[in-house]
C-alpha positions in Angstrom: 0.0 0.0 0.0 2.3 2.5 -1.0 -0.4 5.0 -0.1 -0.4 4.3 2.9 3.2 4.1 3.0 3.5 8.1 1.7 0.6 8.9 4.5 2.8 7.4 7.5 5.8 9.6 5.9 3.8 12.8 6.1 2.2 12.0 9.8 5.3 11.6 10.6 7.2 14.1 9.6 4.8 16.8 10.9 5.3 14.8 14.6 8.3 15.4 14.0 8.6 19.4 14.1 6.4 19.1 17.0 8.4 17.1 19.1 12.0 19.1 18.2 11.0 21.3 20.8 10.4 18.7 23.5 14.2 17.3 22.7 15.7 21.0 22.9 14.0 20.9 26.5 15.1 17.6 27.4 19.0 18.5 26.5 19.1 21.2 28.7 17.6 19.4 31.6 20.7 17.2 30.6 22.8 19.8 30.8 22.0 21.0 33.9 22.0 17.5 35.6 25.6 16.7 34.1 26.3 20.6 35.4 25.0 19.7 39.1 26.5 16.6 38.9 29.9 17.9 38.1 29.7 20.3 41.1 29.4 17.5 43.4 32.1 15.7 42.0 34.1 18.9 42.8 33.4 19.0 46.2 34.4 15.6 47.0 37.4 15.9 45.2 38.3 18.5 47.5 37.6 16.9 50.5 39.4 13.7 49.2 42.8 15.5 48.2 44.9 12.0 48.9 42.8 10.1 46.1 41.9 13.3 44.1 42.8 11.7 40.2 41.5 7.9 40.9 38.4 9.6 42.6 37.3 12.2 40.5 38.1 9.9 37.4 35.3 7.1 38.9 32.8 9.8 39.7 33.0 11.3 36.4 32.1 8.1 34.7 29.4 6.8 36.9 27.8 10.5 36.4 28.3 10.2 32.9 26.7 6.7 32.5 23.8 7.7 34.7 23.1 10.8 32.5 23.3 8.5 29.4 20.9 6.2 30.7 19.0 8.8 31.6 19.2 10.7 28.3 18.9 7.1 26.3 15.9 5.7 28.4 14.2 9.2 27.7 14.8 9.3 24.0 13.2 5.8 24.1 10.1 6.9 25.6 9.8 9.9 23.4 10.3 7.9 20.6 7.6 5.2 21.1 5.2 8.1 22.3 6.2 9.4 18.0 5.4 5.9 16.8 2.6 6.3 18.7 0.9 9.5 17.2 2.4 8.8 14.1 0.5 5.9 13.9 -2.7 7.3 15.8 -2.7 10.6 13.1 -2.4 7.6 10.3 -5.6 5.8 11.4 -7.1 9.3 11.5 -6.1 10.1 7.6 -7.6 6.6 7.2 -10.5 6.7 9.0 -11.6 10.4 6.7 -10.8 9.2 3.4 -12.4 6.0 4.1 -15.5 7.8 5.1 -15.5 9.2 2.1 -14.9 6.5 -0.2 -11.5 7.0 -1.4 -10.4 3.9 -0.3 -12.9 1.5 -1.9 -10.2 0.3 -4.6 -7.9 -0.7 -1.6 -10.8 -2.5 0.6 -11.4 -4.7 -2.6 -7.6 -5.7 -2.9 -7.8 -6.0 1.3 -10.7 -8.5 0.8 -9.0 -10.3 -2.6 -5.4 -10.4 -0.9 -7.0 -12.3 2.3 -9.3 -14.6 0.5 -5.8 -15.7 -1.6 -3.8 -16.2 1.4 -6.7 -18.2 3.1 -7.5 -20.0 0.2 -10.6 -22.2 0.6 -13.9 -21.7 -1.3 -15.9 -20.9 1.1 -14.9 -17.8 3.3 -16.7 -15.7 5.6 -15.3 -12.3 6.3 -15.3 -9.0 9.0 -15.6 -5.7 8.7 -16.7 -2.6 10.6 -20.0 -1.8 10.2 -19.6 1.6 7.7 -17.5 -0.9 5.6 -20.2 -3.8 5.3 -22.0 -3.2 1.9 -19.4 -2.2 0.3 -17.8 -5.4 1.7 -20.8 -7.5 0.0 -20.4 -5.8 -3.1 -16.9 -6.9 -3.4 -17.6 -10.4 -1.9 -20.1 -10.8 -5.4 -17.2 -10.0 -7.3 -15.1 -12.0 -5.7 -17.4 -14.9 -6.8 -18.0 -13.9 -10.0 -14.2 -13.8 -11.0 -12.8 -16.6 -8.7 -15.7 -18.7 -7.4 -14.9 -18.4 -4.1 -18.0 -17.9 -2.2 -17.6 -14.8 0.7 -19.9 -14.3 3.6 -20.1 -11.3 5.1 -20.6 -11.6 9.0 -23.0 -9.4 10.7 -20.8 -9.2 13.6 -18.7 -6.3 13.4 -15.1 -5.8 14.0 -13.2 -3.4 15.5 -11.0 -1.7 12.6 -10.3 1.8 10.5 -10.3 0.1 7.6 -9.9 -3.5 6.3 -11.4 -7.0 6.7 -10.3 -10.2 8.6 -11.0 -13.5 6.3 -11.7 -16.7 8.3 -12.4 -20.7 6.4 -15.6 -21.6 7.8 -14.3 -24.1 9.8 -12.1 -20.7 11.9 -9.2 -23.3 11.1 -7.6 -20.4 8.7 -7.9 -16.8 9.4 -5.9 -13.7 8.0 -6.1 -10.1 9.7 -6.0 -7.7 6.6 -7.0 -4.6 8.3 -5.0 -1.1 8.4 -3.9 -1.5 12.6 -2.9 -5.0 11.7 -0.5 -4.0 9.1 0.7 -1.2 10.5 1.7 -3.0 13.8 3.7 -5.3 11.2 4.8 -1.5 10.0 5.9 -0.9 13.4 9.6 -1.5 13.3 9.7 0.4 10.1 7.8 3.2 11.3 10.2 3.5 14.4 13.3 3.3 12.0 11.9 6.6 10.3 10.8 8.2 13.1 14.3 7.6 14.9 16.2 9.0 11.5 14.3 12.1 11.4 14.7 13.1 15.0 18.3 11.7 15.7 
């Protein structure tokens, strides 16, 4: 879905500029923990004159390695809080051009990409419920062309976008809606996300 693909970029990009500011902050809370630390390590070093260099030397580097935990363990969060709203502002953009039927070409690949990987000839399949007719009309197609026979289930399912296949027998199923691929997306999302704010 490389539409979905140029989407994420955009969502994420304009999370980005938003959260430059929150990094600036967090830098100079560094800097003044590294500063207050460094005044400590003074005063010991003073009061420790006999082991001044082997002293100062250890306290430096624990300070250090606490403030880059700190910093990294930070970062971290702030990172998966970007994946986060990137993905959350994704769903969005879905969610308003679905309601407006710009994505009916891609629900009709979603349905025929999941009835493939499933393969039986006799499916039933889930939707949400603003996605169900045009789910049925699809699921005709689907029989017309391939002669695989689609049920469309009253029982709605939580999604954007998309549709979850199942054999009748539930022995087979395939998740082909938008959260589902874009928690495979994940990783790739939190590689982008981690370029453009490093």
């Amino acid at each position: 879905m490389s539409g979905l693909a140029r989407v994420i970029d955009e969502v994420a990009e304009k999370i980005i500029e938003r959260i430059e500011s929150s990094f600036q902050e967090l830098s100079g809370e560094v800097r003044k923990l590294i500063e207050n630390e460094r005044g400590e390590t003074l005063k010991i070093v003073d009061e420790m004159v006999e082991q001044a260099d082997k002293r100062s030397e250890m306290i430096k580097s624990r300070v250090l390695s606490l403030s880059q935990v700190k910093i990294r363990g930070r970062k971290l969060e702030q990172l998966e809080e970007c994946v986060d709203e990137v993905i959350k502002e994704v769903l969005k953009v879905i969610r308003e051009k679905a309601s407006r039927g710009e994505l009916d070409e891609y629900l009709e690949k979603m349905l025929e990409e999941a009835v493939d990987i499933v393969n039986a000839r006799k499916v039933k399949a889930y939707t949400n419920t603003l996605l169900r007719e045009k789910l049925k009309k699809f699921s005709e197609k689907v029989l017309s062309e391939r002669g695989i026979e689609v049920t469309i289930q009253e029982e709605p399912v939580e999604t954007v976008f998309g549709v979850i296949v199942k054999s009748i027998d539930d022995l087979v199923s395939y998740d082909n809606t938008v959260e589902a691929r874009l928690e495979k997306m994940k990783p790739q999302i939190r590689k982008a996300v981690a370029t453009l704010i490093s």
